[in-house]
C-alpha positions in Angstrom: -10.7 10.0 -48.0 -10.1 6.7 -46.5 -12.1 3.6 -45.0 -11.3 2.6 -41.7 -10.8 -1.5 -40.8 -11.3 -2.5 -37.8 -8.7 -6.0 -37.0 -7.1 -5.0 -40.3 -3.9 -6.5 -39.1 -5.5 -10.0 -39.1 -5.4 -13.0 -41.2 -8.3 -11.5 -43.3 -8.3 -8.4 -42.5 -4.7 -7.6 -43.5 -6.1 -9.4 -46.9 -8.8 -6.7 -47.1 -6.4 -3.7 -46.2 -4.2 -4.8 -49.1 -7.4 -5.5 -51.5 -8.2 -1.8 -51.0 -5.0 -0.7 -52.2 -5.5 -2.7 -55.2 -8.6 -0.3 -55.8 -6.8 2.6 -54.8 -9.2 2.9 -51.4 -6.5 4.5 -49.1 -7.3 2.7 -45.5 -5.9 2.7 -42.0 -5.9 0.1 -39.3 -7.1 0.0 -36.0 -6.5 -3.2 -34.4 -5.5 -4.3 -30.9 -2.9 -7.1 -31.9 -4.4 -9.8 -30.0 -4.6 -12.5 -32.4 -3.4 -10.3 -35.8 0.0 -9.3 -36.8 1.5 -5.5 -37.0 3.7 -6.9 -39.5 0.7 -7.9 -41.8 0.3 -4.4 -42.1 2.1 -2.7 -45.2 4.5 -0.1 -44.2 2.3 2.8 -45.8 -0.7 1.8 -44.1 -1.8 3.8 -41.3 -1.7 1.6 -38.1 -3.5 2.2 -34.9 -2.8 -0.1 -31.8 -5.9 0.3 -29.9 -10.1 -1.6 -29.1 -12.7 -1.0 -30.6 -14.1 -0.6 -27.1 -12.6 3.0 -27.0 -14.9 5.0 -28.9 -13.1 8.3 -28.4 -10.5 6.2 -30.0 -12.0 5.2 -32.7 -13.9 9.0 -33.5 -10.8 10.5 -33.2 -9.2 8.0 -36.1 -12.2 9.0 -38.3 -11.9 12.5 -37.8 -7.6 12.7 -38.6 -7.9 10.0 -41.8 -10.6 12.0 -43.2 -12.9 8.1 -43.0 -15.8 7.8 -45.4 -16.3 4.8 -43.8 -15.2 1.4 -42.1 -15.2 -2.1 -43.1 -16.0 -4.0 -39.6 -13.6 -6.9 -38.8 -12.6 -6.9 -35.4 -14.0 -9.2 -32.6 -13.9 -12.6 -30.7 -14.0 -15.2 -33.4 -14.0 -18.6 -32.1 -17.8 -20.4 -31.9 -16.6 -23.4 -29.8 -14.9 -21.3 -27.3 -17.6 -18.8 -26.9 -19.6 -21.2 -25.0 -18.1 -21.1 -22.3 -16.7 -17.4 -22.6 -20.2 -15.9 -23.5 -19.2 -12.6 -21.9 -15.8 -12.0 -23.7 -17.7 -12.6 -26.9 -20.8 -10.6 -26.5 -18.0 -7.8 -25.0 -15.8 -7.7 -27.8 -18.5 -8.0 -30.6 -21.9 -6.7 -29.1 -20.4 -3.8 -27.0 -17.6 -3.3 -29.7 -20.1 -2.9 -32.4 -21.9 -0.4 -30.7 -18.7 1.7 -29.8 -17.7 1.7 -33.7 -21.3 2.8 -34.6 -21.3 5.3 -32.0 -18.2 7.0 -33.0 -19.7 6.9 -37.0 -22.8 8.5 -35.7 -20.4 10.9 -33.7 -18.4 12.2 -36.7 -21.2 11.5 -39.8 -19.8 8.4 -41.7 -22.5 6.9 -42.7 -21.2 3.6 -44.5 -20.6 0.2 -43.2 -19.1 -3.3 -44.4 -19.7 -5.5 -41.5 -17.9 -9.4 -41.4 -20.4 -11.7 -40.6 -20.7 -15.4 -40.4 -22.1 -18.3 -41.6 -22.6 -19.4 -37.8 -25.7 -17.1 -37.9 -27.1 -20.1 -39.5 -26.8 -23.1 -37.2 -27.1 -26.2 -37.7 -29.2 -26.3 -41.5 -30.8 -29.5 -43.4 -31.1 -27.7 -46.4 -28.1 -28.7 -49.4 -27.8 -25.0 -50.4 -27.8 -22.2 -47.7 -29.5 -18.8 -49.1 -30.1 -15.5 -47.7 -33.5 -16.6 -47.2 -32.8 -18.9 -44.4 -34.0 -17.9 -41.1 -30.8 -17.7 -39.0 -30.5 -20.2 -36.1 -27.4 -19.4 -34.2 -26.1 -22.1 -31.8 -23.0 -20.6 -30.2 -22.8 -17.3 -28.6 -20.1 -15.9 -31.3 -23.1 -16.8 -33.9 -25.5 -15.0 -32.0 -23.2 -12.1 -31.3 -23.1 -11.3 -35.0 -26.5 -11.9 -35.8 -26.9 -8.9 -33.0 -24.3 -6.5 -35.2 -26.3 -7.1 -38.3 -29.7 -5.7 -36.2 -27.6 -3.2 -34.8 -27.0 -1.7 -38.4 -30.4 -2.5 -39.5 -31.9 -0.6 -36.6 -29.5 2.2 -37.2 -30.1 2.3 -41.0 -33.2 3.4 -39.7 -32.1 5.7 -36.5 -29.5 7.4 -38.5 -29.4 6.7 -42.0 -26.7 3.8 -42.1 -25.6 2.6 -45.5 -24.5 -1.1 -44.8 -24.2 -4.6 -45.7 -23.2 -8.2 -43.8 -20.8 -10.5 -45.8 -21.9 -14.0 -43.8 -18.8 -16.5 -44.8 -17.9 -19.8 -44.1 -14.4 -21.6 -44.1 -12.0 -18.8 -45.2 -8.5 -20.5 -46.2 -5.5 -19.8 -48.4 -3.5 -16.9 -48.5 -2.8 -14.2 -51.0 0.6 -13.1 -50.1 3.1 -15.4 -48.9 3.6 -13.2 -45.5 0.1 -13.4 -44.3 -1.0 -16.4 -43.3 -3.6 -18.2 -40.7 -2.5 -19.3 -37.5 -5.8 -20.2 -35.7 -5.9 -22.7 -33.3 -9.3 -23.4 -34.7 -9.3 -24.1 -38.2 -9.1 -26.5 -40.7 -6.0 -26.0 -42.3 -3.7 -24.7 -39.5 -4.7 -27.7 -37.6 -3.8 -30.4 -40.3 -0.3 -28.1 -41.1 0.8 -27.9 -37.7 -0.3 -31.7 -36.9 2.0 -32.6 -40.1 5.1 -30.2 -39.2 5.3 -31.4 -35.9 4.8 -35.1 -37.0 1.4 -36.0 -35.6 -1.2 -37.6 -37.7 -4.2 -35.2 -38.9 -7.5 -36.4 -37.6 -10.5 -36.7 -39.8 -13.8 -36.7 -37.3 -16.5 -39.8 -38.8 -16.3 -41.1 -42.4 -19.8 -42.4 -42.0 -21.4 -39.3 -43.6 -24.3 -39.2 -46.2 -21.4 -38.1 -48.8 -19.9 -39.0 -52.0 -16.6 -40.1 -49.6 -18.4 -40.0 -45.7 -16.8 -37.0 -44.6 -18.2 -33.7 -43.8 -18.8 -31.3 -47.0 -17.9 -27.9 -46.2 -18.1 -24.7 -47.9 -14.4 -23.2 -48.5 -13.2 -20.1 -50.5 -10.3 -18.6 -50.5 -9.2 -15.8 -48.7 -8.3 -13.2 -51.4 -11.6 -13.8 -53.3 -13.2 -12.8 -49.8 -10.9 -9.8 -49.5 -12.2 -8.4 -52.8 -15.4 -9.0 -52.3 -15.3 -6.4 -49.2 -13.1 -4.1 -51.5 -15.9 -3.7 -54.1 -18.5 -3.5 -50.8 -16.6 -0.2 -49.7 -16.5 0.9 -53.4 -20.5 0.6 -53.9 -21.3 2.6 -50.8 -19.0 4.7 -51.2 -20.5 5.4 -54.6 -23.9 5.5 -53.1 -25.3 2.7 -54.1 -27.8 0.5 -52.1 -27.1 -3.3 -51.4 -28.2 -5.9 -49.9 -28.4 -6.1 -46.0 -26.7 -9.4 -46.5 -24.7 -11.6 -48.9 -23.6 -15.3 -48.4 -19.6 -15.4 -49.7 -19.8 -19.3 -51.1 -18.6 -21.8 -53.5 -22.0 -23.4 -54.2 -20.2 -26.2 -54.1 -18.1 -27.0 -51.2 -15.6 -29.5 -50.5 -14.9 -32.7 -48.2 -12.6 -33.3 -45.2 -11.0 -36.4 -47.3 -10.3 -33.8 -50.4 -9.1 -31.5 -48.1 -6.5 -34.0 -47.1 -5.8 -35.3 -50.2 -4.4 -32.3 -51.3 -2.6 -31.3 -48.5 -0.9 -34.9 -49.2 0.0 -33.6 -52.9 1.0 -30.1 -52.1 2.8 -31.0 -49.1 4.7 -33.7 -50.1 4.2 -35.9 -47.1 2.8 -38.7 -47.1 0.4 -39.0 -44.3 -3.0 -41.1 -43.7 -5.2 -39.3 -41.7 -6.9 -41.3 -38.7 -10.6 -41.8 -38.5 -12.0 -40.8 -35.1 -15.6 -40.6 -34.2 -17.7 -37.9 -35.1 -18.1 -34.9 -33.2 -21.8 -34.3 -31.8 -23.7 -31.7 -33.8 -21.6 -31.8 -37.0 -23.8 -31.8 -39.9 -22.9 -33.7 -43.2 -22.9 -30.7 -45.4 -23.1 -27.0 -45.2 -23.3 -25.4 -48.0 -23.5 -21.4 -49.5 -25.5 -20.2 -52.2 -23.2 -17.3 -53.9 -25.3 -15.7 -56.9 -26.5 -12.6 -54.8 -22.8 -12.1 -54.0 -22.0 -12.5 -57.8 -24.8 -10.1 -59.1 -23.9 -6.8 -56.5 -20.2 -7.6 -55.6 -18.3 -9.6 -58.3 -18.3 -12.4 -56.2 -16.2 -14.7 -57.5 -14.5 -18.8 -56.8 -11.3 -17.3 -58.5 -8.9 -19.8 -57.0 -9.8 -23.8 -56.8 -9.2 -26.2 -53.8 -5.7 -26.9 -54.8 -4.8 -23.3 -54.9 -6.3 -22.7 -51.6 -4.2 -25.6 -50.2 -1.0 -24.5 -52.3 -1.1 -20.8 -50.9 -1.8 -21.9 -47.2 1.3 -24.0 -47.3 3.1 -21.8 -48.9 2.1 -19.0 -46.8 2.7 -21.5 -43.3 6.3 -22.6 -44.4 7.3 -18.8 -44.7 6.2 -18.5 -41.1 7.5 -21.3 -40.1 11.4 -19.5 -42.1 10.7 -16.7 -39.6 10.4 -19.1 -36.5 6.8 -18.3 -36.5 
């Protein structure tokens, strides 16, 4: 018996493969290496190099693992750049989705953790974001996930799908020094790489409606995620019934300034960052309500900001020792 995840070899995804070890939930990997890492994946680990997009692929890695089912990470991930690459992201994530599906439908596996994101939302004016909020997707990424979560609905009803959505915000920190994030689109990356190659981190508008004008965002840390999907796959797998979706949030969030203030400490380099305008569309706050995490899935804030900070640097200087 194993579970099957899909970009398992990614930043979180390789942080999921390893938090189902720590539950003794044998996996393997199918992931086509476009933006993850084979070397993320542990030794032991069954690794596929292959799409999604294949369904013959993917049925015939359920049938030889003996998959009870799959924990659904793979896809195009950045919102900005789906705009104008609608097609690559409704490909990879729409089409994809339906492959996967297809090729659990195909061989019986009936059980289904699917990553989804807090872009589903949009734009909200609301200080806490709950389940309950109709989503408003405003990029095509956010609408392509809000597609895969009525793809499972609809084939919960079809063909008896066991699933649930994990919708997530600003994922960050590591929880292994050899796995680390190396998007060009977030947060922490952006400020790291701007520091090691001796640019100045930008902070965009300190004119907000918050305690220090800068954007509040919701961040967690990438290992509390990664066992969050671990129990997931352990519930269904167990037959129990959850939710169709959970937020994964602080409750609380953090601002760009904090972020940047403990980079500063963790870092050790002094650095202000430089106040540019704001970016159209960027909303003060944004916000996740965790409790229905915390009641089904043990849905925890286990590590604090500085944690999250220390880890990611940690985590980008050992890449940065391997001339990554």
């Amino acid at each position: 018996m194993s579970w099957l995840v899909t970009g398992g070899a990614g930043y979180i995804g390789s942080h999921v493969v390893r938090a189902l070890g720590d539950v003794d939930i044998p996996a393997v990997v199918l992931d086509n290496l476009n933006t993850g890492h084979r070397r993320f994946v542990l030794d032991d680990v069954p690794f596929v190099d292959g799409n999604i997009l294949d369904t013959d692929l993917v049925e015939r890695i359920i049938t030889e693992h003996d998959v009870h089912g799959v924990i659904h990470l793979a896809g195009f991930k950045a919102a900005g750049v789906s705009v104008d690459t609608p097609l690559v992201a409704y490909t990879q994530n729409v089409t994809g989705t339906v492959s996967v599906l297809e090729a659990m439908q195909r061989t019986g596996v009936d059980a289904m953790v699917f990553s989804s994101s807090a872009a589903c939302y949009g734009t909200t004016d609301v200080d806490l974001v709950t389940e309950e909020l109709v989503p408003a997707p405003e990029s095509p990424y956010g609408e392509t996930k809000l597609i895969g979560e009525w793809l499972m609905r609809d084939q919960a009803v079809a063909a008896g799908l066991r699933h649930t959505s994990l919708r997530y915000f600003n994922v960050v920190g590591s929880g292994s020094e050899d796995l680390f994030d190396d998007s060009a689109h977030n947060l922490f990356p952006l400020i790291f790489n701007a520091l090691l190659e001796g640019r100045t981190p930008k902070i965009y508008g300190n004119d907000y409606s918050t305690p220090d004008g800068t954007c509040v965002r919701d961040y967690v840390h990438v290992a509390d995620l990664a066992a969050a999907h671990a129990v997931a796959a352990q519930k269904l797998e167990a037959g129990a019934t959850l939710e169709p979706v959970y937020n994964l949030g602080s409750g609380a969030g953090s601002s760009v300034q904090e972020i940047m203030d403990a980079v500063r400490e963790v870092s050790g380099i002094d650095f202000e960052p430089e106040i540019i305008p704001r970016r159209p569309g960027d909303p003060a706050r944004i916000v996740a309500d965790g409790k229905l995490a915390a009641r089904d899935l043990d849905w925890q804030m286990r590590h604090d900001l500085r944690d999250m900070v220390a880890s990611a640097w940690s985590s980008r200087q050992y890449a940065a020792s391997l001339g990554e």
